[in-house]
C-alpha positions as a Markdown table, in Angstrom:
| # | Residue | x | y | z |
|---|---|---|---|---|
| 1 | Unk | 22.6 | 6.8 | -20.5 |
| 2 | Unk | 18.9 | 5.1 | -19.9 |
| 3 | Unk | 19.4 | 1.5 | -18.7 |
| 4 | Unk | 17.0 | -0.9 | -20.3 |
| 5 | Unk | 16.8 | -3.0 | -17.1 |
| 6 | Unk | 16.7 | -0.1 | -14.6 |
| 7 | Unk | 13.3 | 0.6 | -12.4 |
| 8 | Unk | 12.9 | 3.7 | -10.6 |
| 9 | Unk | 11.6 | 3.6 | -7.3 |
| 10 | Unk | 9.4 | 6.6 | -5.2 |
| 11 | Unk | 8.3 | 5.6 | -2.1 |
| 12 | Unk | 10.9 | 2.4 | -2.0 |
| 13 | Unk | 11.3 | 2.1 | 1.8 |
| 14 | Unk | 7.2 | 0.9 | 2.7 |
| 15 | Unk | 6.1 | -2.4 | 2.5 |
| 16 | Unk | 5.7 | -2.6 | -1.3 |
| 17 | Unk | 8.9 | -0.7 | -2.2 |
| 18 | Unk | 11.0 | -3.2 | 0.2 |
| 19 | Unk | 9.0 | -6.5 | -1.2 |
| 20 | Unk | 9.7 | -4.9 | -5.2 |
| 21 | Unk | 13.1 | -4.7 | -4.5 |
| 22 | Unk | 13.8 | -8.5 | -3.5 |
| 23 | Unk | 11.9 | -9.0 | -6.6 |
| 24 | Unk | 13.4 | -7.4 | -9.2 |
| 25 | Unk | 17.3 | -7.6 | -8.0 |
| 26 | Unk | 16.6 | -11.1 | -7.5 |
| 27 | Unk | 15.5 | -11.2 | -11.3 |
| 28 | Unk | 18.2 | -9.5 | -12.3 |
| 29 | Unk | 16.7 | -6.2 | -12.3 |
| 30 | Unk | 18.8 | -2.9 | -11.5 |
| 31 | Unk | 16.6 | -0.4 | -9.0 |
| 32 | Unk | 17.4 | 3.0 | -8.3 |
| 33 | Unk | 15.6 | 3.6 | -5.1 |
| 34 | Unk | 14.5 | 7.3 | -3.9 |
| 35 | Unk | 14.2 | 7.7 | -0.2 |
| 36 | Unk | 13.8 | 11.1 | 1.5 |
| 37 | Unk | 16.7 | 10.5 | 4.2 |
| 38 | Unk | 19.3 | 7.9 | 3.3 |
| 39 | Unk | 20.4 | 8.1 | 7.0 |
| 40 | Unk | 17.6 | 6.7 | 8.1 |
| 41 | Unk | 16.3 | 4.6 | 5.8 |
| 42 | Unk | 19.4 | 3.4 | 3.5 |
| 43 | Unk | 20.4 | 0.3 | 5.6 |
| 44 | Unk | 16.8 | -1.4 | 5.8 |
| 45 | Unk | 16.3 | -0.9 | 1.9 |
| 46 | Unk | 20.1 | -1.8 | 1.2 |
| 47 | Unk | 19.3 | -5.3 | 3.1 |
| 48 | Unk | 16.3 | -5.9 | 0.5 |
| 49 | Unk | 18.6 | -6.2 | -2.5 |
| 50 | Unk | 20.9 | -8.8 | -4.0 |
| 51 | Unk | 24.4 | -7.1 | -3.8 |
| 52 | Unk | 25.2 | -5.3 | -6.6 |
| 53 | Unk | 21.9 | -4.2 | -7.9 |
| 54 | Unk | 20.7 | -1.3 | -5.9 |
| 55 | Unk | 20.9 | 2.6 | -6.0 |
| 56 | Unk | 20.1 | 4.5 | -3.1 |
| 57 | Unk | 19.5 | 8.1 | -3.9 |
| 58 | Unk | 18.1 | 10.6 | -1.8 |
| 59 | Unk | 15.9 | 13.0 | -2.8 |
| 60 | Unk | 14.6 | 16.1 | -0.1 |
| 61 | Unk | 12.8 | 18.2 | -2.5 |
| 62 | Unk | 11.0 | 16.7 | -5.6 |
| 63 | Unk | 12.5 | 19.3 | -8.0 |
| 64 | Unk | 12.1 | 18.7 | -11.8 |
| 65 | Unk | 16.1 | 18.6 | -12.9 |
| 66 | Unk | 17.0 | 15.4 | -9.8 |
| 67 | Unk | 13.9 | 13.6 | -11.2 |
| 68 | Unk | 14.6 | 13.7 | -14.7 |
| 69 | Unk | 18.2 | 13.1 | -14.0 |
| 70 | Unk | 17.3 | 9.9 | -12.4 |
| 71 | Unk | 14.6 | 9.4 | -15.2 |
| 72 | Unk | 17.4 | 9.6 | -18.1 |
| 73 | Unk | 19.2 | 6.4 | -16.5 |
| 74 | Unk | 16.1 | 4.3 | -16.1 |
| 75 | Unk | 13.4 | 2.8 | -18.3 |
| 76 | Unk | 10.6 | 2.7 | -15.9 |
| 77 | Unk | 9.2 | 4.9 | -13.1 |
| 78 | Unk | 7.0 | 3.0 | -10.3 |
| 79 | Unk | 5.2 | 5.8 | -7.8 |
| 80 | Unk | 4.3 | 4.4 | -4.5 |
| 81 | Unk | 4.5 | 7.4 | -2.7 |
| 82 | Unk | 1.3 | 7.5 | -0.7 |
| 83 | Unk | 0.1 | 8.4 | 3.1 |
| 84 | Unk | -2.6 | 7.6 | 5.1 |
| 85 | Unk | -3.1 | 11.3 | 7.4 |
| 86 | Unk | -1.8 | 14.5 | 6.5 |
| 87 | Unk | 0.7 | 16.9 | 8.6 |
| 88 | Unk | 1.8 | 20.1 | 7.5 |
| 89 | Unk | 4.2 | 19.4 | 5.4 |
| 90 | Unk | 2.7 | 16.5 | 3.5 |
| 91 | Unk | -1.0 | 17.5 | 2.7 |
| 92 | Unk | -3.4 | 14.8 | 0.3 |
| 93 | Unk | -3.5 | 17.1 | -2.5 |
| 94 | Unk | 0.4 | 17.3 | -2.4 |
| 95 | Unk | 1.2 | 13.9 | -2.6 |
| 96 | Unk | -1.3 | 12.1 | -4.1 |
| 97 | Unk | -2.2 | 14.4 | -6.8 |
| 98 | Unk | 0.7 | 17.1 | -7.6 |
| 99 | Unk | 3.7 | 14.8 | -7.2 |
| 100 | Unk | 2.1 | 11.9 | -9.4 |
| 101 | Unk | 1.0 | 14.8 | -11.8 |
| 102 | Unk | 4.9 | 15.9 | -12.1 |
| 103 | Unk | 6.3 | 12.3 | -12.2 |
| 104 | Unk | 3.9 | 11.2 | -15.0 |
| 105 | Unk | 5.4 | 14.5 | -16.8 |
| 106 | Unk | 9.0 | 13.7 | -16.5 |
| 107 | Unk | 8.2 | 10.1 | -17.8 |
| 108 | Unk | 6.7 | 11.4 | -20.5 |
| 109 | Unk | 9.4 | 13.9 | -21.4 |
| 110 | Unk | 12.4 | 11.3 | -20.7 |
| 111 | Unk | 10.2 | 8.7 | -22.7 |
| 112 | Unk | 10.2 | 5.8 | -20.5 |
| 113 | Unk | 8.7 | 2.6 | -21.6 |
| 114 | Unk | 6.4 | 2.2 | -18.3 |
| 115 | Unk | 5.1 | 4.8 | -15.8 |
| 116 | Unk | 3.3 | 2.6 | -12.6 |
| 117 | Unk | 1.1 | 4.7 | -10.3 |
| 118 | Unk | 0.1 | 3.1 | -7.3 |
| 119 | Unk | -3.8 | 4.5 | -6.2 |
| 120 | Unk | -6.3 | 2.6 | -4.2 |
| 121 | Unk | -9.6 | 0.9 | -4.1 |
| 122 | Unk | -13.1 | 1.6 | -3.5 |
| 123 | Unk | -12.5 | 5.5 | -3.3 |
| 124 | Unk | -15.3 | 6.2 | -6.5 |
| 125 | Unk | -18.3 | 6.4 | -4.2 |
| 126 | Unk | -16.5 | 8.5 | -1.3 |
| 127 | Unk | -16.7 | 11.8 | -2.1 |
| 128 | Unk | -17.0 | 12.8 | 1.6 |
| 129 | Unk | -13.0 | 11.8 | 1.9 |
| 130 | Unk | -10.3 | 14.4 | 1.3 |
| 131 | Unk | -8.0 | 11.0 | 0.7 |
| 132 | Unk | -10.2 | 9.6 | -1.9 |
| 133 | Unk | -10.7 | 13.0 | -3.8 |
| 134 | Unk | -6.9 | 13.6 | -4.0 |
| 135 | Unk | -6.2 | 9.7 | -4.8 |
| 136 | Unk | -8.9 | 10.3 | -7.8 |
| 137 | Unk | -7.5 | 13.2 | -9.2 |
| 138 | Unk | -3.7 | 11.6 | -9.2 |
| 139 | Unk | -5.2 | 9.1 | -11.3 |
| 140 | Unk | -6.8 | 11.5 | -13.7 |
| 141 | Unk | -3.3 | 13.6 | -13.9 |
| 142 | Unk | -1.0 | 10.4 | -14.3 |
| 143 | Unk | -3.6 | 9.2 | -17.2 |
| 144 | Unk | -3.6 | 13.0 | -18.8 |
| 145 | Unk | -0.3 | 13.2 | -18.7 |
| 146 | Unk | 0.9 | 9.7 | -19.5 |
| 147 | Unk | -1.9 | 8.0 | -21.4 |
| 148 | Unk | -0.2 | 4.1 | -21.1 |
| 149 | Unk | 0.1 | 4.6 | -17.7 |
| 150 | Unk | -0.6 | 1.7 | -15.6 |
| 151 | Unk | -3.0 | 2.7 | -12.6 |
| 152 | Unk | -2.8 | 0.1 | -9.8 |
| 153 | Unk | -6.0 | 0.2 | -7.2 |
| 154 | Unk | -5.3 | -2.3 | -4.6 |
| 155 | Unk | -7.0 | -3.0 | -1.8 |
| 156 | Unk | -5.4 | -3.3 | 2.1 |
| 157 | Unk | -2.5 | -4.8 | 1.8 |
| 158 | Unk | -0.6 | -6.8 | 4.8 |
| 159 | Unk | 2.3 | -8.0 | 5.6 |
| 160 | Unk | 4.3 | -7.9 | 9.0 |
| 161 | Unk | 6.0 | -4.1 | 7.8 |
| 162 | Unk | 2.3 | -2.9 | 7.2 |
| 163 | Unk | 0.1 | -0.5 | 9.6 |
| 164 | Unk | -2.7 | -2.5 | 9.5 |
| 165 | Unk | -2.3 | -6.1 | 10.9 |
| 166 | Unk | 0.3 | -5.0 | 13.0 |
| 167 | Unk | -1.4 | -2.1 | 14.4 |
| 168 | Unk | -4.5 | -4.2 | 15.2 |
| 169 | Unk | -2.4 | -7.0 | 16.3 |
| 170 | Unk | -1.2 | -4.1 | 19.0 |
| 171 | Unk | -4.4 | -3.2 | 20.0 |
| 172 | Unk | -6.4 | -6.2 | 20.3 |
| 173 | Unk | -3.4 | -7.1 | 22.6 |
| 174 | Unk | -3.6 | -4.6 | 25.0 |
| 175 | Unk | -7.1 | -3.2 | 25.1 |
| 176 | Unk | -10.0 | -5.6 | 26.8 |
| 177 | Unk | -12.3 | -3.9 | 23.9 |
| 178 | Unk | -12.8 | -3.0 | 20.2 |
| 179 | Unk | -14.8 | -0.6 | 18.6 |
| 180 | Unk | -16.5 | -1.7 | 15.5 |
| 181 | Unk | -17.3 | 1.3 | 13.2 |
| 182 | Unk | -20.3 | 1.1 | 10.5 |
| 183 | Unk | -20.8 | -2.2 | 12.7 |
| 184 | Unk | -18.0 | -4.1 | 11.4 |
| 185 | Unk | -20.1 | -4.5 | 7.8 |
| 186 | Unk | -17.8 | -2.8 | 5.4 |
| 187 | Unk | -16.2 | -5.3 | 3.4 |
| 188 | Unk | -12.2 | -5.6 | 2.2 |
| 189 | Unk | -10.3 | -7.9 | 0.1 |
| 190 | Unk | -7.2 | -7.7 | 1.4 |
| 191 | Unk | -3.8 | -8.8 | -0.5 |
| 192 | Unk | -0.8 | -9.9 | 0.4 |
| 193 | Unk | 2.5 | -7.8 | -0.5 |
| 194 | Unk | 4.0 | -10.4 | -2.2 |
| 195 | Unk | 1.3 | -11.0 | -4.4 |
| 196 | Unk | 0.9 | -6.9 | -5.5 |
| 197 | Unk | 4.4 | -6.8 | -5.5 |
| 198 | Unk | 4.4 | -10.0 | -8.1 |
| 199 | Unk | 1.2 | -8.3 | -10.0 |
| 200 | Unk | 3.6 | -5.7 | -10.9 |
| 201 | Unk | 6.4 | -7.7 | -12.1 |
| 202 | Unk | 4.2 | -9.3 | -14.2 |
| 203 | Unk | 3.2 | -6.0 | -15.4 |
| 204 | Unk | 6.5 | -4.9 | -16.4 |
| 205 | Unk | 7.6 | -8.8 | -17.2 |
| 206 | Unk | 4.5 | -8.9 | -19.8 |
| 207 | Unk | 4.9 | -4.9 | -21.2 |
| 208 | Unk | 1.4 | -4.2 | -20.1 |
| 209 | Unk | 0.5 | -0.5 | -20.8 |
| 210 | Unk | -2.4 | 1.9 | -20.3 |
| 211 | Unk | -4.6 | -0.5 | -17.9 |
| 212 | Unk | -6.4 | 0.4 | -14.8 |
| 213 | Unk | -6.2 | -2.9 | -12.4 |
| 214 | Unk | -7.8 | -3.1 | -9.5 |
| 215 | Unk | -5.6 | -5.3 | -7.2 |
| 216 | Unk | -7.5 | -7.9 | -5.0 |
| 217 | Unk | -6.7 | -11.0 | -3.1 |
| 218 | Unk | -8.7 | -14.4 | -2.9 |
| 219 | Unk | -10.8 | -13.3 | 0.1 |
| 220 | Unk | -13.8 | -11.4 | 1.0 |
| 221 | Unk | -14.2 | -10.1 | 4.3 |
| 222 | Unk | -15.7 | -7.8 | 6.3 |
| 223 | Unk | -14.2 | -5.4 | 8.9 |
| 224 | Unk | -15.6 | -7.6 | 11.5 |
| 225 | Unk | -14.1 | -10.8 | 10.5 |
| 226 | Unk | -11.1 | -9.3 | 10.1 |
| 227 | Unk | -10.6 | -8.6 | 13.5 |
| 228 | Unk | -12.2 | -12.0 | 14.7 |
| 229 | Unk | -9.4 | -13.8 | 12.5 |
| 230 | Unk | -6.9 | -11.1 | 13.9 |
| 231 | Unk | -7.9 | -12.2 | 17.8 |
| 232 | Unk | -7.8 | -15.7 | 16.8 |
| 233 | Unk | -3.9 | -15.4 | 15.3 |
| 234 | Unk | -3.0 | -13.4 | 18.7 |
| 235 | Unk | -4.6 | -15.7 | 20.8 |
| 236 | Unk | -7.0 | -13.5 | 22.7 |
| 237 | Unk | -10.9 | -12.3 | 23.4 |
| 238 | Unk | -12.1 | -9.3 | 23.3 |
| 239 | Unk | -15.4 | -7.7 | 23.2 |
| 240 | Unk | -16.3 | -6.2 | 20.1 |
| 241 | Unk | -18.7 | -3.7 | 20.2 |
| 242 | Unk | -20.4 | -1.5 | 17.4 |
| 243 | Unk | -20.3 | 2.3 | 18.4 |
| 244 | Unk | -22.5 | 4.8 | 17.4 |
| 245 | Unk | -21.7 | 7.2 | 14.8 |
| 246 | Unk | -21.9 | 10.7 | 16.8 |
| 247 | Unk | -19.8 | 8.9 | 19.6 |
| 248 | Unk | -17.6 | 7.5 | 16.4 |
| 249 | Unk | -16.9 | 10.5 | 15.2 |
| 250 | Unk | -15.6 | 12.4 | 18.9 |
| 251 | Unk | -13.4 | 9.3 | 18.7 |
| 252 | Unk | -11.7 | 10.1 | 15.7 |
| 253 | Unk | -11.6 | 14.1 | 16.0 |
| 254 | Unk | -9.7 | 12.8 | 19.7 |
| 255 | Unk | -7.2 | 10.1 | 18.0 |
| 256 | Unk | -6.2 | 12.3 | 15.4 |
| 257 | Unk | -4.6 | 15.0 | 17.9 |
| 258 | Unk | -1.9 | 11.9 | 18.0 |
| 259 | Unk | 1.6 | 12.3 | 16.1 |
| 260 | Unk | 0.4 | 9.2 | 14.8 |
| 261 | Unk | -3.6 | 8.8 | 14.8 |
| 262 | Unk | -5.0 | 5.6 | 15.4 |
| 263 | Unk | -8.4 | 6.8 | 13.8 |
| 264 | Unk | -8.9 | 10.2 | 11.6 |
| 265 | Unk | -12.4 | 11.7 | 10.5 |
| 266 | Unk | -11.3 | 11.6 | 7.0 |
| 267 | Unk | -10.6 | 7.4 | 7.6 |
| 268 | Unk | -14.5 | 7.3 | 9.4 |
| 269 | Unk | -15.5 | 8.5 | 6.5 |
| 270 | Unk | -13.8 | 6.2 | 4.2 |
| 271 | Unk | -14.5 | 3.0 | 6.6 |
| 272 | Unk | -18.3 | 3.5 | 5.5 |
| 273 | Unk | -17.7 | 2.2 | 1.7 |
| 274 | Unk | -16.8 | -1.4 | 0.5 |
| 275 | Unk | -13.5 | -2.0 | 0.1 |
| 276 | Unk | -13.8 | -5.2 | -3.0 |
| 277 | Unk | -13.5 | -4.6 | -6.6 |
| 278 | Unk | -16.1 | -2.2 | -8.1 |
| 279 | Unk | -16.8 | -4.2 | -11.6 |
| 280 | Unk | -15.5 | -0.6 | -13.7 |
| 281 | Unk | -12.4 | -2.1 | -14.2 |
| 282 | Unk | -10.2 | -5.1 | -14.9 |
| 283 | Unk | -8.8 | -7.4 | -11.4 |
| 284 | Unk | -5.2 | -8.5 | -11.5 |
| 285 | Unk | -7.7 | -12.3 | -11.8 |
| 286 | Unk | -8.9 | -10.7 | -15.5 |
| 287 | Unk | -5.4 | -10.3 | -16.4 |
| 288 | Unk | -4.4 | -14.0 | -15.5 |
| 289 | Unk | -1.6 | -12.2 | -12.7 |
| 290 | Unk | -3.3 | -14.5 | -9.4 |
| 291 | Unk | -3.1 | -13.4 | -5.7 |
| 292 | Unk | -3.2 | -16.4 | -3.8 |
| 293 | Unk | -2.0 | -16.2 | -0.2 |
| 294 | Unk | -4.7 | -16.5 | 2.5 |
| 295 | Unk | -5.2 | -13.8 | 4.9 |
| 296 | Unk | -5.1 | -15.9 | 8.3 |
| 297 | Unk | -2.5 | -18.2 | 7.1 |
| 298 | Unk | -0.1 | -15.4 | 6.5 |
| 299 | Unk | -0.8 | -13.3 | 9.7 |
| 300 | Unk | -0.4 | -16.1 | 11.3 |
| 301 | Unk | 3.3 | -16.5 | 10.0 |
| 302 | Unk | 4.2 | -12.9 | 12.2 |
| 303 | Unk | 1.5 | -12.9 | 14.9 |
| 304 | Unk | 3.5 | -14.5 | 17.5 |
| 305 | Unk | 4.9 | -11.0 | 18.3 |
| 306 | Unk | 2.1 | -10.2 | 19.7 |
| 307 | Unk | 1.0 | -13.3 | 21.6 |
| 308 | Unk | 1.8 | -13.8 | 25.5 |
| 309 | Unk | 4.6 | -16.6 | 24.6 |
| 310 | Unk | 6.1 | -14.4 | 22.2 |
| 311 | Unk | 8.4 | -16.0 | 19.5 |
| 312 | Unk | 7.7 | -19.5 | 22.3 |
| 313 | Unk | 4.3 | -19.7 | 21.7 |
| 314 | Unk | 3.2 | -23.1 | 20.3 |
| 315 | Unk | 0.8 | -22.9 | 17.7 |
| 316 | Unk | 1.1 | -24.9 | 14.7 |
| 317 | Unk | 0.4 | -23.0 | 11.1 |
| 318 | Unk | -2.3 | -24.6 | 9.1 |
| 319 | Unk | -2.0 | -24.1 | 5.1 |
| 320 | Unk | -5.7 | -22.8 | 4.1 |
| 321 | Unk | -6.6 | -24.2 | 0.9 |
């Protein structure tokens, strides 16, 4: 039987997926959360929820009859299911255009009142990236297939479970230099999770259907600045330097031999376009749904870890207005 306050959850164990789940069981919201290995994964999502409110169910195989199962006993889908390299297993094409293509079906078919699909920004102009073609054309599928969709495009968003801040934080500790691709000039807006993860309450609080929102916080920076706020947080100097493109890309075709590549071609490629909203489409700002946390007042909040007093450093947080 299809609960009215039940939200499905696909890719539940990130950043976003732990953050929407404090904020819907604390509102009284009951999730069912999918998650590929419940062994691994079912005690860090279980500690996210108010007791009481959370489903774990684990899915190895997105197969039509376990989704729409799951999609008979809930009222709204949310697909967060993204990555950022591909192995064998998980190809682009696979996860960012055929599963959002068959999860948009199944809501359709089950007749849920919402279908949220999670995309990302600035990927219109880079037709180069096998990332941004495959994010495009789950966006095209999921509005085909579920025309009041809601297509979320948000731009990097940090937090202290992210691979972003963190993984700079790690570098720009260790390493006495820092490459700057493009020259640092490509510019982000990057959002807090807290804040996308309230933008989509608020889209579910308010019933808003068949938008496209492109998901921004208060700031623009550039890649540069970025890391100049991220040294600052941490504590340290470090030369930043920009590198040349042909020795840019041996770089990247090197780091992404890794298990976990610091740098692929495909994310070069991707590095060279603006990262801000692109004017097509409406901000979370045009819908009256604010993002207001500052970038270097929040990294500041987790940075410690990576200072050389640890947890015993003493800094003193400022609040940016």
């Amino acid at each position: 039987m299809k609960n009215q306050d039940s939200i499905l959850i696909f890719g539940s164990s990130g950043q976003i997926g732990k953050s929407l789940i404090r904020k819907f069981t604390k509102n009284n919201y009951r999730v069912i959360a999918v998650t590929r290995s419940i062994h691994q994964k079912g005690y860090q999502i279980k500690t996210q929820s108010n007791y009481g409110y959370l489903e774990l169910e684990e899915i190895n195989s997105f197969d039509k009859e376990t989704i729409s199962k799951l999609m008979k006993k809930s009222s709204i889908c949310i697909n967060l299911i993204g990555i950022l390299f591909e192995k064998k297993q998980n190809h682009f094409d696979l996860i960012h255009s055929q599963l959002p293509s068959l999860l948009s079906k199944l809501a359709l078919e089950n007749s849920l009142e919402q279908f949220i699909h999670l995309s990302a920004l600035g990927i219109e102009s880079a037709s180069d990236s096998d990332y941004a073609k495959s994010k495009l054309s789950g966006e095209y599928k999921v509005r085909q297939n579920f025309p009041n969709s809601v297509i979320l495009k948000p731009s990097i968003v940090y937090s202290v479970d992210d691979n972003f801040t963190t993984n700079f934080m790690s570098l720009l500790s260790s390493l006495p230099v820092m490459p700057l691709y493009y020259e640092g000039k490509t510019k982000f807006t990057p959002i807090h999770v807290s804040d996308i993860s309230n933008i989509i309450f608020e889209i579910i609080n308010k019933k808003i259907t068949g938008e496209t929102i492109e998901c921004i916080g208060p700031e623009v920076f550039t890649f540069k600045e970025i890391l100049l706020k991220i040294l600052k947080s941490i504590n340290k100097r470090r030369f930043l330097f920009p590198l040349p493109l042909p020795i840019a890309k041996l770089n990247a075709k090197l780091f992404q031999l890794m298990p976990r590549p610091l740098l692929t071609m495909d994310q070069l490629k991707l590095l060279k376009y603006d990262n801000i909203a692109s004017k097509k489409y409406k901000t979370n700002f045009d819908i009256n749904i604010e993002a207001n946390k500052k970038f270097e007042y929040e990294i500041n909040r987790y940075s410690f870890n990576w200072t050389s007093g640890g947890q015993f450093t003493r800094k003193k947080i400022k609040k940016v207005n």
